[in-house]
N, C-alpha and C positions, 0 to 999 in steps of 0.2 A: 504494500500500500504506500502511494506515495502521498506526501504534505502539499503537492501544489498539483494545478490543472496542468495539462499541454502548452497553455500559453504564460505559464510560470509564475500566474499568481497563481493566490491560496486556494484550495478547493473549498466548496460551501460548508463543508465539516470542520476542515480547517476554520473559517472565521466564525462559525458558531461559537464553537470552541473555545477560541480567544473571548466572544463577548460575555460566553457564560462564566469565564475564569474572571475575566474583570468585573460583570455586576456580584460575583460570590466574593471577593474582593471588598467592594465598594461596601456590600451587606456588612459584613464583618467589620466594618471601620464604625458603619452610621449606627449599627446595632451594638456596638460596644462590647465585642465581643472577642475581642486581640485577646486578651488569657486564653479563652478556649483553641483558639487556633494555635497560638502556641506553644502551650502545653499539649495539644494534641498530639502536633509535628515530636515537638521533643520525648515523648513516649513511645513514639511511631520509631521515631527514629537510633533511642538508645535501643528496644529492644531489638529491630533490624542489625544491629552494630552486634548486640551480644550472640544476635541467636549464628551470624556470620563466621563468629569467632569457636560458638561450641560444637557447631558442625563441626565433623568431620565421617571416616572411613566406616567408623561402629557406632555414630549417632545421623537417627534418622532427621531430617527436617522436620517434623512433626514433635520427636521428643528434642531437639534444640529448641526451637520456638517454645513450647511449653516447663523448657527450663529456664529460659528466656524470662520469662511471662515471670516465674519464682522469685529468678534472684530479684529482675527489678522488684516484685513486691518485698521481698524482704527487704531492700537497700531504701526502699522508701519508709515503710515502716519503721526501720532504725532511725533513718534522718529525722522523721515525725517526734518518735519517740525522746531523742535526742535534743532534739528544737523543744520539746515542752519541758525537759527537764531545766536545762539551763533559765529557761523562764522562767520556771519554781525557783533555781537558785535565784536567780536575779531578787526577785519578789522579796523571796526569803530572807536576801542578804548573807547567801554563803559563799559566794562569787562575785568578789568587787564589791567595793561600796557604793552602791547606786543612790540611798539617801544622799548622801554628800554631793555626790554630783548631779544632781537637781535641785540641792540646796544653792552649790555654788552658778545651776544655769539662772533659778531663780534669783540670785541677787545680781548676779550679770544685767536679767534682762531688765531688772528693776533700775540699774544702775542708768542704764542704756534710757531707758525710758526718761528718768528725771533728766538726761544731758538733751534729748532728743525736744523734750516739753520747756525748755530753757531757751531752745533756739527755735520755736515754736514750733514745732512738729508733733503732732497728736498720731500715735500707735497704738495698735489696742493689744499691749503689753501690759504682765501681770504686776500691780502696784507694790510698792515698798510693803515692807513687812515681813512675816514667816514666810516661809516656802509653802508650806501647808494652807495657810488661808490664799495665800496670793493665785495659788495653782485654783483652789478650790472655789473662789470669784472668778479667775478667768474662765475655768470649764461653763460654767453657771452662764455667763455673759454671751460666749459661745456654744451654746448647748445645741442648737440649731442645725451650726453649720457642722458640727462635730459627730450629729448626729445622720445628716446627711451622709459627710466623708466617711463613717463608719456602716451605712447602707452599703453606699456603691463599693467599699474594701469587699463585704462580708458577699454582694454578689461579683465582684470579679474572682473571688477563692472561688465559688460554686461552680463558675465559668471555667475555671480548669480545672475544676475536680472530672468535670464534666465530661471536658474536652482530652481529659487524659483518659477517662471510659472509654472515648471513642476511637481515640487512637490505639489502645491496646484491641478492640472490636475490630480496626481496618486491619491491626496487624494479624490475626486471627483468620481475616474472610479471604476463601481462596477466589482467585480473578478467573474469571471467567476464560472458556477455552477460546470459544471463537467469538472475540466481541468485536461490534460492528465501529464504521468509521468511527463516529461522533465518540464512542466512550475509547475506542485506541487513538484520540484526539487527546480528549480530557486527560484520560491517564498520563498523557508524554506531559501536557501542561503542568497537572500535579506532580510530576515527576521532575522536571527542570525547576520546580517552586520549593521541594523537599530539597534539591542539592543547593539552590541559594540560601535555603535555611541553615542547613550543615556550615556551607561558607561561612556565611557571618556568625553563627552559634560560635563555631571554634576560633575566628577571629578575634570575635569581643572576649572570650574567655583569656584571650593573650592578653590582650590589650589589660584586661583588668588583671592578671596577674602580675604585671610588670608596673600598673599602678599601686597596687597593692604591696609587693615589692620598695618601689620607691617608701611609698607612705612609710611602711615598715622601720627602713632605714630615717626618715626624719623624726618619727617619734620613740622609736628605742635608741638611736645613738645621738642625730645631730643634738635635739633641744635634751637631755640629759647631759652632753657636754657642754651644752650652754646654760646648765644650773636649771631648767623647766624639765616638771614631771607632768604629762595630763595623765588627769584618773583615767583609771579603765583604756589603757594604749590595746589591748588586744580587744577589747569592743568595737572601739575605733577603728581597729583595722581591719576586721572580719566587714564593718558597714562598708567601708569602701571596697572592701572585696565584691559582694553583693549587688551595692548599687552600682560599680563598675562593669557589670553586666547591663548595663541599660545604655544604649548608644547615647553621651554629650550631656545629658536631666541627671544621670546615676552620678556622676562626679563631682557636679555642678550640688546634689544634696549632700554627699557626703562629705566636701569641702567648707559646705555650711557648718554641718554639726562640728567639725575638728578647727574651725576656728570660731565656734560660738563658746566651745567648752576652754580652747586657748584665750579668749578673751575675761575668762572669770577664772585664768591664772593673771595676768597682766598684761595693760595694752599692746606693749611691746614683743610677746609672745603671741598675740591673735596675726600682728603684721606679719611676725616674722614668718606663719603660717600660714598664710592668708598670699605673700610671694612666694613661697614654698611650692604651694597646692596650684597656685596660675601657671606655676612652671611645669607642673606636671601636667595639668591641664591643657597647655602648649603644644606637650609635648602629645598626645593625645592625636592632635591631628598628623604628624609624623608620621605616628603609630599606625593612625588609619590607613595613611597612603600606600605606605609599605605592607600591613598586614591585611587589612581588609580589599586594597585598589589588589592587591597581588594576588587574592584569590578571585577577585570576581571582575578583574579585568578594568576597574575604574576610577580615574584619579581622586583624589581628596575631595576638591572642590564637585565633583558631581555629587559624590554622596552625603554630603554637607547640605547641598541646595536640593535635593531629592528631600534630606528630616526637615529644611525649612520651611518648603511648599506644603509637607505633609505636617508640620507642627502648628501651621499658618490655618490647616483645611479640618483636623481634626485633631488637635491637641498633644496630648502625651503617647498614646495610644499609637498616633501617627509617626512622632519621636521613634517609639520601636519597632515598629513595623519598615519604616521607610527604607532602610537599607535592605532589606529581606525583598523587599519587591522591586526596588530599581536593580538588586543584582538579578533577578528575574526577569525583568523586561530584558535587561543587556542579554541577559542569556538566551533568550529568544529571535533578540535581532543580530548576535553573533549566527546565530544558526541560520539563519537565514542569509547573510552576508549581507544585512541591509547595514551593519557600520563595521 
């Protein structure tokens, strides 16, 4: 079966194809449904990865896949388990002093506040006083919007709890023998959307390890040679681990917290952090060119202006998606030889 007519454009299956890829596409951005898609993908795709690995000569395809299917549920399970314990610590206070360091964000932002209301600037920052009342007026004040942002959290978890059922169900359903143009269209499209996904998945996983890395290095050695301890340096750096998974937004918050928490050591310590983190930040785009342009074939600047249009068109959502789908278009107009 070939992709184009005798006259060398696309056959009619052919651009069906495309348009059903882009309104499922479009659906998924307006519908707000980026978790499900991918977490789907990334469930799709580790267990494809494991079940590849424990094939071989005396395991069938059938018990690889479904040992597949195990370990990830076990490795997830553990993570699960693992994530809730450390929260019990946290909570508990057997792991770091967390009071303290919400005592001391608390008088930062108090601090912050009365400098900010001086040169007349009104923020709806929590007032002078305890930690405890000041947190406990602000939630109060904000209960609204808190209450909102804690909606849409608790359904985008659902959204890939969701989406990872389904992808463990694709990985499961056998494909059909003889299927016709329009779904041997479909599938190539899915199929070049899943290897853009891989791309940039394991790209951003560099990229945020090597930020992570740096951070590492300025909060365990540079500012302890410069006489600055921040609490909790492996919280800190586990966040920027985390949110350095989110293309340009994830560094831009974790840069936030490590110098909101260096500013309630001393001004001097939030600066010195604050050029730190721009540097790595910087360097970032570097990073992209060389590790993300070098898997999917495209410079800095494209996939920059690809999260802008798509930050501009549908928010955060579009932030993480947008590299995933412009290495996706290129991969379809590579194949084609139309660039």
């Amino acid at each position: 079966m070939t992709d184009a007519s005798p006259s060398g454009s696309p056959a009619p299956y052919e651009r069906a194809a495309f348009v059903l890829a882009a309104l499922a596409l479009l659906a998924v951005l307006v519908l707000h449904l980026v978790p499900a898609l991918l977490a789907g993908f990334l469930s799709w795709a580790l267990l494809q990865s494991m079940a590849r690995r424990l094939r071989g000569e005396r395991v069938s395809r059938g018990v690889a896949r479904a040992l597949a299917a195990g370990l990830l549920g076990l490795v997830a399970a553990g993570l699960a388990t693992l994530v809730i314990a450390l929260l019990w610590a946290f909570v508990r206070g057997r792991i770091g002093d967390v009071p303290a360091v919400l005592e001391k964000m608390g008088e930062t932002l108090a601090r912050l506040k009365d400098t900010l209301e001086g040169a007349g600037v009104t923020l709806p920052l929590p007032a002078k006083g305890g930690s405890t009342e000041a947190v406990a007026g602000w939630l109060h004040e904000n209960a609204g919007a808190l209450r909102h942002a804690g909606t849409v959290g608790a359904r985008g978890l659902l959204h890939a709890l969701l989406g990872s059922v389904a992808g463990v169900l694709v990985f499961f359903h056998a494909p059909l023998e003889s299927p016709g143009p329009l779904a041997s269209a479909l599938t190539e499209r899915v199929r070049r959307f899943a290897a853009s996904f891989r791309s940039v998945a394991k790209a951003q996983i560099e990229i945020s390890a090597v930020n992570t890395a740096l951070t590492s290095l300025f909060v365990f050695a540079i500012l302890p040679a410069s006489g600055i301890r921040l609490p909790l340096p492996g919280t800190l750096v586990a966040i920027t681990f985390l949110c350095g998974l989110i293309p340009v937004a994830g560094n831009l918050v974790s840069n936030t917290v490590i110098v909101l928490v260096s500013l309630g050591i001393s001004p001097w310590a939030a600066v010195g952090s604050l050029a730190f983190l721009v540097l790595i930040h910087k360097l970032e785009y570097v990073l992209n060119a060389k590790i993300v342009g070098g898997r999917i074939g495209a410079a800095a600047w494209e996939t920059l202006l690809a999260i802008l249009v798509f930050e501009a068109a549908f928010g955060i959502p579009g932030v993480v998606l947008a590299p995933v789908v412009y290495a996706w278009v290129k991969a379809e107009l590579v194949s084609r030889r139309l660039v």
